[in-house]
N, C-alpha and C positions, 0 to 999 in steps of 0.2 A: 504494500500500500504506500508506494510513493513515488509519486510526480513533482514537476518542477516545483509549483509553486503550493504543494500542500503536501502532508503527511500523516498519516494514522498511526499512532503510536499510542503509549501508556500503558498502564498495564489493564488487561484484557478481564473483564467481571462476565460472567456467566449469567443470562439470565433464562432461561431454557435452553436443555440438551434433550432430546427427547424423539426415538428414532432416526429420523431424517430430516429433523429440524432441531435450527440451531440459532439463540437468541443472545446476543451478546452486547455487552458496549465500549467503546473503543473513545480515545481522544481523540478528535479532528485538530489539525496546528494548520494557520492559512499560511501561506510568504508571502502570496501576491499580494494584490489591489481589492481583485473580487473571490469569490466564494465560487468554487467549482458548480454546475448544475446537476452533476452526477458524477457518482465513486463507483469504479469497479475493481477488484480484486479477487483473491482467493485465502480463504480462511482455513487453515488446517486445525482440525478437533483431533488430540492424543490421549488416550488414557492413561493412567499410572501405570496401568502393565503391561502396556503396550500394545494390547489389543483393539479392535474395531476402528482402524487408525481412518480418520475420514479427511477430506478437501470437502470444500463449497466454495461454490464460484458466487460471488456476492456482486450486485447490482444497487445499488442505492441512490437515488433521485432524490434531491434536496429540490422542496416544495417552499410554497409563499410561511412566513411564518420565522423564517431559520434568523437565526441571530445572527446578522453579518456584520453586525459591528466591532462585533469580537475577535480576539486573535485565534481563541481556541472555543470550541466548546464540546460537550459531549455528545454522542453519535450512537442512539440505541440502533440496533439494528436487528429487526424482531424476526422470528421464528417464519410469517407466513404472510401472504396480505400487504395490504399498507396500510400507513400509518403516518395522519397530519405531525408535523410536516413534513416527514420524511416519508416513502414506502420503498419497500426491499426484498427482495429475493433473494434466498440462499438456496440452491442446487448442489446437489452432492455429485463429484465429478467424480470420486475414486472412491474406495473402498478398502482395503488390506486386512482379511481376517487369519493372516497366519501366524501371527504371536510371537514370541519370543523364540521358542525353541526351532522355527523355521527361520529367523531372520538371524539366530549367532550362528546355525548351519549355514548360511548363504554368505554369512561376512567368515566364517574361519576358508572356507572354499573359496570365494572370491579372493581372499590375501592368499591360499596357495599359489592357485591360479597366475595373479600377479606376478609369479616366477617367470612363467614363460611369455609376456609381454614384453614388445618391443623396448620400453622405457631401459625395462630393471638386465638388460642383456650385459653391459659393460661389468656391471657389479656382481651378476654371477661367472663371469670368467675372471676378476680378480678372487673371488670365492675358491674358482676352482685351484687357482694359482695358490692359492694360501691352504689350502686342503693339500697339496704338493708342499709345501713347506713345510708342513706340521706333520708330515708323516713319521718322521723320523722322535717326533715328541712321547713324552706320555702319556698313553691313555688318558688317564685325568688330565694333562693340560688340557688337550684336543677338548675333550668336554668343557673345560673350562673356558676356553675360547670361543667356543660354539654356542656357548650361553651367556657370554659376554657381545656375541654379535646380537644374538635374542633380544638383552636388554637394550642395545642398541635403535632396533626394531620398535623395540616397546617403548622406549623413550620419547620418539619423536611420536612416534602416533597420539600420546598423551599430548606432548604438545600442538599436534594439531586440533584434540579432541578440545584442547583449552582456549584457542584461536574461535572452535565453532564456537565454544558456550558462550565467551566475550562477546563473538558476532551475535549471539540471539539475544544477550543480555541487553544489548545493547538496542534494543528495535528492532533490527535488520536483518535478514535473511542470508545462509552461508552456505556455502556450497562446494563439493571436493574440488580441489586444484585451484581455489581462490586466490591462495599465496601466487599463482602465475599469471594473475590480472595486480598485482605491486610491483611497481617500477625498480625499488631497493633490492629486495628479494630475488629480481628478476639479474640484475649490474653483477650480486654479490655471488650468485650461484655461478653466472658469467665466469669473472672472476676465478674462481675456487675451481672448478671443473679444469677451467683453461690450466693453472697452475698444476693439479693434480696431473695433468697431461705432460706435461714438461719436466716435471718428476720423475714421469714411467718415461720420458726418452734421454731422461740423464743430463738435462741439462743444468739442475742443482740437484742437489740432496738436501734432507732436514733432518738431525741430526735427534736423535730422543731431548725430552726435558722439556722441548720449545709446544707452543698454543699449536700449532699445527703441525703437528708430527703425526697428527694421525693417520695424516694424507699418505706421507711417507711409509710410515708403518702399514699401511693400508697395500701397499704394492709390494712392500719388503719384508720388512721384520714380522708383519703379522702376530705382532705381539697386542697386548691389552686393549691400549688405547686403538691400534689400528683397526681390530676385531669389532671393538664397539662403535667407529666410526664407519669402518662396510654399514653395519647396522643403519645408520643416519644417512651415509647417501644413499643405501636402494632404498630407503621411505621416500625421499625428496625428489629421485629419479621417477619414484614406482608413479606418483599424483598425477602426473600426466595420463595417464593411461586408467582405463578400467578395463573390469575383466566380467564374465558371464559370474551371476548371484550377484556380483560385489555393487554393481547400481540401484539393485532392488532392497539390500540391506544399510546402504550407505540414504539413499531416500527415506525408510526407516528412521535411522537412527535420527536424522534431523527432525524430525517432529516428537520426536524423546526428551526427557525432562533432562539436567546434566548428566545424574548418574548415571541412563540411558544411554547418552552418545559415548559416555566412559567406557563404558560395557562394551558397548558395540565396536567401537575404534581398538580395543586391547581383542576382541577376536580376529580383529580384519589382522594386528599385528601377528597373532601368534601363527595365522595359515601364514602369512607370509615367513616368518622366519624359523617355520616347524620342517620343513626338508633339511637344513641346516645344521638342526640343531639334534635329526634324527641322527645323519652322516656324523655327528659329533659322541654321539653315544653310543656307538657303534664302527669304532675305527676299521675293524676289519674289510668294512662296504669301501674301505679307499684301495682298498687291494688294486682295484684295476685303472689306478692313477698311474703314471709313469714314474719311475724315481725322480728326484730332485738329481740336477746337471745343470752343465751351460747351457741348454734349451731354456731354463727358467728367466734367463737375464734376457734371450732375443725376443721370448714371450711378453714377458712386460714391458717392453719396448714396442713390441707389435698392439700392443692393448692402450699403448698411447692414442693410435690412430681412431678409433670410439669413443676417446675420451675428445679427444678433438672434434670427432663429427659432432658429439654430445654440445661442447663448448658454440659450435656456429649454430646450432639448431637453437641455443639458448639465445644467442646475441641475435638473430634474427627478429626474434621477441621481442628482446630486451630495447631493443633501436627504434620499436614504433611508439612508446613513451612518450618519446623525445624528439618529435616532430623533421625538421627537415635538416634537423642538425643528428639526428641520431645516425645515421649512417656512417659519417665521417669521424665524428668523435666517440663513440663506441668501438668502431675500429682502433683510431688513435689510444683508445684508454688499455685494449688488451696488446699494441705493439709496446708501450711504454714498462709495463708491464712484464712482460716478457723480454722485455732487454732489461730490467732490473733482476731480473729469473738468471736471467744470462751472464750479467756480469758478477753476480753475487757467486752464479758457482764455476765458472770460469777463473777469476780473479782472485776471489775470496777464498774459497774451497778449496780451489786444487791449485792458483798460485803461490807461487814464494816468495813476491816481491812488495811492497808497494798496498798492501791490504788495505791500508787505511783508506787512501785516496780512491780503490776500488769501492769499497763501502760506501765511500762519500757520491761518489756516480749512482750507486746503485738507488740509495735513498734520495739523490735529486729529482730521479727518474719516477719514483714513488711518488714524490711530492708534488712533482708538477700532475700527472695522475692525476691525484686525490684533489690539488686543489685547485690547480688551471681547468682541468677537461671535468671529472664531476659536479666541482662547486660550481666555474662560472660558464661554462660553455653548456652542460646538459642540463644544469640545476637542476640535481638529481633528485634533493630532499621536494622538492614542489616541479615537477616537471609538466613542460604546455604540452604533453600527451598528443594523441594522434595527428598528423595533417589533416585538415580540414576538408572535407571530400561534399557532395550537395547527395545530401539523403536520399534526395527523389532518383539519382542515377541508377539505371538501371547495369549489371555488369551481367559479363557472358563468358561461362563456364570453358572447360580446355573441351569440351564437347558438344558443345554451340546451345547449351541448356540456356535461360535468359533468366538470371536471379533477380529478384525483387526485395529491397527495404522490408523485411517486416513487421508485421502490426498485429495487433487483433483486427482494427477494421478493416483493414486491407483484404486480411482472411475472410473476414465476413462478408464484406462486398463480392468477392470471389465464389464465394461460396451460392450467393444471394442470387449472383447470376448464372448458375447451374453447372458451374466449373468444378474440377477435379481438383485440388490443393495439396503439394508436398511442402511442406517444411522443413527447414534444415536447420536445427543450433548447433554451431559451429564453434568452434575456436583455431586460431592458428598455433596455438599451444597445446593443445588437443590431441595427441597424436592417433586417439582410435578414431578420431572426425576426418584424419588426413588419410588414412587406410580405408575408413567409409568410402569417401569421396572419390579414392582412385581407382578400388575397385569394383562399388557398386551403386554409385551416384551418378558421377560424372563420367559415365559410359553411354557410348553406342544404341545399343538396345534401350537402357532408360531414354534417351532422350528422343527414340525415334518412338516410343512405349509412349513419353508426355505428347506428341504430338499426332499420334491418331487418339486420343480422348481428348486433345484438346484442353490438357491440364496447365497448369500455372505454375510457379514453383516462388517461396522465399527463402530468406536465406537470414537468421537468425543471430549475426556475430554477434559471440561472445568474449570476444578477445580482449574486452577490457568492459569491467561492471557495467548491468543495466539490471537496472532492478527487476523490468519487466520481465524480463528472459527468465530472472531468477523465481521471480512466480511464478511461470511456468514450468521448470523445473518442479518448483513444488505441489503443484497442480499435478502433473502427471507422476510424483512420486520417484523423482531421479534426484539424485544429489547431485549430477551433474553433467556437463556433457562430454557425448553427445546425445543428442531427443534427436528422433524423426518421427515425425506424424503425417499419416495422408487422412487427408478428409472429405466426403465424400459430398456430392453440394445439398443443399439445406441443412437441416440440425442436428442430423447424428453426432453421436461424441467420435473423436477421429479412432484412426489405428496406430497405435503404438507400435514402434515396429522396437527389436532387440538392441543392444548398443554395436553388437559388432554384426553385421550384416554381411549378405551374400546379395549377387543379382534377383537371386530364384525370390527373397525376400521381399526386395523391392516392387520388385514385378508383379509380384503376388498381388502384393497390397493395393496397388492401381489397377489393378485389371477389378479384385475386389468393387473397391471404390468408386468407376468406374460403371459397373454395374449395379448400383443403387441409384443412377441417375435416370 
């Protein structure tokens, strides 16, 4: 519930719940001049235990009467009917009756899952690389390690589970992979990936004791610290990505009280780092590892090149922030950078001569960095975000599909006039929306499929907040994207289609859709 110039917030009073009607009241906050003529949104009802988890699509028409000389006022919004001055409709759009013990089954399976995801790939080949390391260990370390990657796992997920509560504490609606619509977030993983890459190709070392050795340790030593740091980056890698169960438990969770998304977020953690920590307790299963050799030093050097790819997929992101300067000075920010990588361990590390004045280049290069290219050229801490593009433009797919701004009216217009309707929320950080797209969106057949039904198609980016989008997400019970939906023209509810799709899916659903016209 929030548009430019108003917002529904406070805390939410019950005034009927009672089957399929839902009576509640809410605080309306204006910003503008005038007072909206009508609120639409979507209301999610959760119970304590989780079950009979509901959405309502709410409709509310402010009548003669409303207090608009106010900044704020209260906002009943009743069960059925109208009601002077206000009247309103609450429709139940979803449903979810499978409880607890079907939604920690879907989030422990959705976090194994998560293993074999494009995201978490580079982290399980330093995994295996350090499973090769540790062979020579003791039983107990081995375990000890592998349950120090665990809490690693588990750490970070709490702290994302602590990031949602904040988000909902707070008014506002939150949704998986949020942390990759922040600009900081986005620079500093930039950053950190880049550097961990240039680690695995030798071009410094980090030595134990130091804040970042985990990195180090992470490719090397695979001792403590680096075990629990795997841990922290396949979480931060894995958010990108979703996996089959994990968007239907992760939608879940977000309409859950805190202890709720707590719960839910430490099962998503333990599928995820329960292969791991099986091979850990059971050293024998490394039998068919190769011994530890010089293959291990050309290997970690090979696994540099993923981390790189990892690094430009980030900065790609990371540079639409920061408008028509992000290109050149996000570039600028990771060469400086890595000539500070460079001469630190060129100079420093493995010279004999002259250290000092090495050092002193290396932190110039830091500093101009930090405080030339992020403070004044990106102004990273407040960044002017996207180029400014005209909303109304229409853009055209690699398969000559014709994407549309969307909207709800737009959809509805669409709809209104007897059209077929595919939706697409998207992100360009998104990586299962990028595998969508290439293999069963923006294809041949869909698009010659849109064009004998004479379908229509929008296109939903996510790539940086909108509130809208994100009530739709909670409308259809995703925590996040990707959503596709076809709808079929007048008022049925649409089809949900899976997160990870195939053509045969796509196809399906249109041809469906298609045939209700």
């Amino acid at each position: 519930f929030e548009i430019e110039d108003y917002e529904i917030g406070g805390k939410t009073t019950f005034e009927k719940a009672e089957g399929k009607s839902l009576s509640l009241t809410k605080t309306l906050l204006n910003w503008g001049e005038t007072w909206p003529g009508k609120i639409s949104g979507v209301a999610v009802l959760a119970k304590q235990n989780g079950e009979n988890t509901r959405a309502y699509e709410i409709s509310v028409t402010l009548g003669e009467g409303f207090e608009t000389e106010k900044a704020s006022t209260t906002l009943t919004i009743p069960a059925s009917g109208n009601a002077a001055p206000e009247g309103a409709e609450a429709t139940p759009v979803e449903e979810s009756r499978g409880g607890w013990p079907l939604m920690l089954l879907f989030a422990f399976v959705g976090g194994f899952i998560l293993n074999f995801m494009p995201c978490v790939l580079p982290v399980i080949s330093l995994k295996i690389l350090g499973f090769v390391h540790q062979s020579k260990e003791q039983p107990r370390r081995i375990f000890q390690l592998g349950l120090l990657y665990g809490v690693g796992v588990l750490f970070s997920f709490w702290i994302l589970a602590g990031l949602v509560i904040g988000v909902q504490s707070a008014g506002n609606l939150a949704n998986w992979g949020m942390q990759f619509q922040n600009p900081q977030f986005l620079v500093l993983m930039t950053l950190l990936v880049t550097l961990v890459a240039l680690n695995f190709f030798g071009v410094f070392e980090i030595t134990g004791g130091r804040l970042t050795s985990a990195a180090s340790n992470a490719a090397s030593r695979n001792g403590n610290m680096g075990a629990f740091f795997n841990g922290i980056l396949a979480t931060v890698l894995a958010t990108p990505c979703t996996a089959p169960f994990l968007g239907t438990a992760l939608g879940f969770a977000f309409t859950q009280p805190p202890a709720g998304i707590l719960i839910l977020f430490t099962a998503v953690a333990m599928g995820l780092a329960f292969p791991y920590i099986l091979l850990s307790w059971n050293p024998t299963w490394l039998g068919i590892l190769p011994k530890p050799g010089a293959w291990m030093e050309r290997f970690k050097v090979f696994m540099g090149f993923p981390m790189i790819g990892t690094a430009i997929w980030l900065y790609t992101i990371a540079r639409l922030h920061f408008g028509e300067k992000g290109d050149l000075w996000m570039g600028l920010l990771l060469v400086f950078v890595a000539m500070a990588a460079w001469v630190y361990g060129e100079f420093v590390q493995r010279g004999s001569s002259r250290k000092g004045l090495a050092l002193g280049v290396s932190a110039a290069c830091l500093l101009f960095a930090y405080g030339w290219i992020l403070e004044k050229e990106l102004n990273w801490r407040d960044p002017v975000g996207p180029v400014k593009t005209n909303a109304g433009n229409v853009s055209k797919g690699k398969n000559g599909i014709l994407w549309q701004p969307w909207s709800e009216e737009a959809v509805a217009t669409a709809r209104a006039e007897g059209k077929v309707v595919l939706v697409d929320f998207t992100a360009k950080w998104c990586a299962n929306c990028q595998i969508n797209k290439k293999t069963s969106i923006e294809i041949d057949k869909v698009h010659q499929k849109l064009k004998s039904i004479s379908g229509v198609t929008f296109k939903g980016d996510y790539t940086f907040y909108d509130s809208r989008i994100t009530a739709q997400l909670q409308k259809f019970g995703r925590s996040g994207v990707p959503l596709v939906l076809v709808y079929a023209p007048g008022a049925e509810p649409p089809i949900l289609l899976p997160e990870l799709l195939t053509p045969g899916i796509v196809l399906e659903a249109l041809e469906k859709a298609s045939g209700k016209s």
